[in-house]
C-alpha positions as CSV (number, residue, x, y, z in Angstrom):
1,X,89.4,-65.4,-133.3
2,X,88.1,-62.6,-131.0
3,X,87.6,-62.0,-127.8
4,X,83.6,-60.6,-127.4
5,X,82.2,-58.6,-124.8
6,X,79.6,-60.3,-122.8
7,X,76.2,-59.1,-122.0
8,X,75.6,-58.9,-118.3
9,X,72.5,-58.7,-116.3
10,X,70.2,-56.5,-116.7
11,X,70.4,-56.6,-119.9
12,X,67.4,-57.6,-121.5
13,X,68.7,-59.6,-124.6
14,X,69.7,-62.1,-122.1
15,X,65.9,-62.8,-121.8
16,X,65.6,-63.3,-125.8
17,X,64.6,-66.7,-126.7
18,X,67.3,-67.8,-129.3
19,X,66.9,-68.8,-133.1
20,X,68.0,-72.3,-134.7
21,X,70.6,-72.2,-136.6
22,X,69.4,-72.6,-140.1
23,X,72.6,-74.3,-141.5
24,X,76.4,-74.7,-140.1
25,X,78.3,-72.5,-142.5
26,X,81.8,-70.8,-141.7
27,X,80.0,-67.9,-140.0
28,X,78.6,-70.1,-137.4
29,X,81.9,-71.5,-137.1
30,X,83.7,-68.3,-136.8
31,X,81.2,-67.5,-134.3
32,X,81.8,-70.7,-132.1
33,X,85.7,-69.9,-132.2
34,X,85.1,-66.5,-131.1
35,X,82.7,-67.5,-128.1
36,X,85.5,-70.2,-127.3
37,X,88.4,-67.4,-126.8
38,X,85.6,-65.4,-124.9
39,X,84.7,-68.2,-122.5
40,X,88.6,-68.8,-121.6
41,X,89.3,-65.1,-121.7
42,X,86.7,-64.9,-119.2
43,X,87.3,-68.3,-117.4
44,X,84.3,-69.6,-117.9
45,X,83.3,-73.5,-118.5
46,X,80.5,-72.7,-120.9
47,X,78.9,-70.0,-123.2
48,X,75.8,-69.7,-124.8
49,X,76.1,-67.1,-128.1
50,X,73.4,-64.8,-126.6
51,X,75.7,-63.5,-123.6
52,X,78.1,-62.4,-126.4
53,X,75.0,-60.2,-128.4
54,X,74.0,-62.9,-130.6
55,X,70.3,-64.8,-130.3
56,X,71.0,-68.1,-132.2
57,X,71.1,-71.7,-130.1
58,X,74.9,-72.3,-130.5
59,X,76.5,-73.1,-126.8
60,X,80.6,-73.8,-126.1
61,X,81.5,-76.1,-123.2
62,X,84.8,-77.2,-121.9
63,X,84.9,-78.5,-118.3
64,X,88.7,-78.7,-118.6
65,X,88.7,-81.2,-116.0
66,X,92.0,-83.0,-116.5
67,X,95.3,-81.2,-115.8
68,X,98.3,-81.8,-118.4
69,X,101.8,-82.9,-117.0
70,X,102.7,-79.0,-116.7
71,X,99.8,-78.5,-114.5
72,X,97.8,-76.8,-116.6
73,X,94.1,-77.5,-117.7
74,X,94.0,-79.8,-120.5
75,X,91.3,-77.8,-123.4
76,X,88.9,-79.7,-125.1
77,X,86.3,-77.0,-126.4
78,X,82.8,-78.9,-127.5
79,X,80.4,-76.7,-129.8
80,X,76.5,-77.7,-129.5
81,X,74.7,-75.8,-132.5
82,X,70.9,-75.9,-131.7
83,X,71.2,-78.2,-128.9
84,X,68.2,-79.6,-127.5
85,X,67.5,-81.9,-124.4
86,X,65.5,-84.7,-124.9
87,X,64.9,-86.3,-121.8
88,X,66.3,-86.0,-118.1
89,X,66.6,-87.8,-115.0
90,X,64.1,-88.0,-111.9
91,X,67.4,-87.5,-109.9
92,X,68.8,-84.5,-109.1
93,X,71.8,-82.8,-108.5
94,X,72.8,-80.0,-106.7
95,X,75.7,-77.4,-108.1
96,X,76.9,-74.6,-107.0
97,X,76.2,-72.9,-109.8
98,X,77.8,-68.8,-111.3
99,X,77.6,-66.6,-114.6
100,X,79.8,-64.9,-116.9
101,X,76.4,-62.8,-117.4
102,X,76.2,-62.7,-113.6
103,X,79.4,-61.7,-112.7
104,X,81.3,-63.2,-109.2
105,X,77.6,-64.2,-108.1
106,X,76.9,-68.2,-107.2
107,X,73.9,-70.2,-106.1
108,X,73.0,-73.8,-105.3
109,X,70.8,-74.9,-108.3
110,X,69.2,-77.8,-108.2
111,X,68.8,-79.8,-111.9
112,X,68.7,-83.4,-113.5
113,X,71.7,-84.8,-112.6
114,X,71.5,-86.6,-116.3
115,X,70.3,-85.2,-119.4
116,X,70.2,-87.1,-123.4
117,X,70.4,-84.1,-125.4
118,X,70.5,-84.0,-129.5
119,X,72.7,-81.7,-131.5
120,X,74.6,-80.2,-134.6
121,X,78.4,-80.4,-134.3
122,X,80.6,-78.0,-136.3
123,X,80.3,-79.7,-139.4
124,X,76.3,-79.7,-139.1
125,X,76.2,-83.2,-138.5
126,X,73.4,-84.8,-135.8
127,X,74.9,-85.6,-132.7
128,X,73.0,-87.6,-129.6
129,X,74.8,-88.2,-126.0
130,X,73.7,-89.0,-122.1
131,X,75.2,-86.6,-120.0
132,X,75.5,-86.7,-116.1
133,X,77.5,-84.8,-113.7
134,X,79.2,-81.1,-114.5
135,X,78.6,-81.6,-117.9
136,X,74.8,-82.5,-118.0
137,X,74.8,-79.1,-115.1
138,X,76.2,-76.9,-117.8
139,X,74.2,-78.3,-120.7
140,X,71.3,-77.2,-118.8
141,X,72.5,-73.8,-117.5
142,X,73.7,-73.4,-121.1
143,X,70.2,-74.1,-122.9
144,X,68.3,-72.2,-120.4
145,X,70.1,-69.3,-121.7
146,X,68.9,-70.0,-125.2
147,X,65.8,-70.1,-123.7
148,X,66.0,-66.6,-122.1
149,X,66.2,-68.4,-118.6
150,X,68.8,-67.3,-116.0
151,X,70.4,-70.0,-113.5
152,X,68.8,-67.0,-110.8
153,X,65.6,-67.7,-111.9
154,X,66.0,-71.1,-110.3
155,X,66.4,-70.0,-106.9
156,X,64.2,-68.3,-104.2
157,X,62.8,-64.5,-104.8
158,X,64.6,-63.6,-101.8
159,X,68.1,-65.2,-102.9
160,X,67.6,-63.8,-106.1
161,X,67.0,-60.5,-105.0
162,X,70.7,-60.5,-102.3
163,X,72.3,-61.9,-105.7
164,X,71.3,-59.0,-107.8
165,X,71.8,-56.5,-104.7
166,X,75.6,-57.8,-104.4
167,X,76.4,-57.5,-107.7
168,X,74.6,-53.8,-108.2
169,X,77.1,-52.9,-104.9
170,X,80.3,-55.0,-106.5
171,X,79.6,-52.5,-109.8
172,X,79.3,-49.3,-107.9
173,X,82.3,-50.1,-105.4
174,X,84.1,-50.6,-109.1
């Protein structure tokens, strides 16, 4: 396993729309262990494969909501090869939502608080699931990127803007 770099805004791959997976083959697995050490390495809750260079539809989630007796998150890593939503709720949600791509920047997003999405699982079988809360949040922020779709793009023009403008000063004060 290897830690990746990850693309950041502006880069334009992060606008890419991303290719299906053809098959799940030990490359694809190799790739979702290497996005998994990325997204910890990086504390992140979820990854899509295109904010690590590469433009195929595999995403890596792990809320790692419950703590173990030593404190520490409990890690259940979930791979989504190709995941696609395929229905979502007329309620929303609201999240205050941030970016490994967009570093130390957040914004209220409002989505679907509950999402049925359809996937491939590490061994390429078909997998099918409701989501709600955090998870069905991420699923969504996670498949817009395979879509080439920031979680910036969801806001105002004029929130978007002071997000970009912070993180432009946060790089030059680095």
């Amino acid at each position: 396993m290897a830690v990746l770099p990850i693309v950041e805004v502006p880069d334009p791959r992060l606008r890419l729309v991303s290719k299906p997976v053809d098959q799940v083959d030990d490359d694809i697995r190799c790739l979702v262990a290497d996005m998994t050490e990325t997204m910890y390495a990086a504390h992140g809750i979820g990854l899509a494969a295109i904010q690590v260079g590469v433009d195929k539809r595999v995403v890596v989630i792990d809320l790692q909501a419950e703590e173990g007796e030593d404190g520490k998150p409990i890690r259940n890593p979930q791979a989504y090869i190709n995941p696609e939503i395929l229905s979502v709720s007329e309620e929303v949600s609201t999240y205050n939502e941030g970016c490994l791509s967009i570093p130390e920047q957040y914004a209220e997003v409002e989505r679907p608080a509950r999402c049925r999405v359809r996937w491939l699982d590490t061994d390429g079988g078909s997998r099918e699931e409701d989501l709600d809360g955090l998870l069905a949040t991420c699923m969504q922020h996670e498949i817009d990127h395979c879509d080439g779709v920031l979680f910036i793009d969801h806001v105002s023009r004029l929130k978007r803007e002071m997000l970009l403008r912070k993180l432009a000063k946060q790089r030059k004060a680095a």
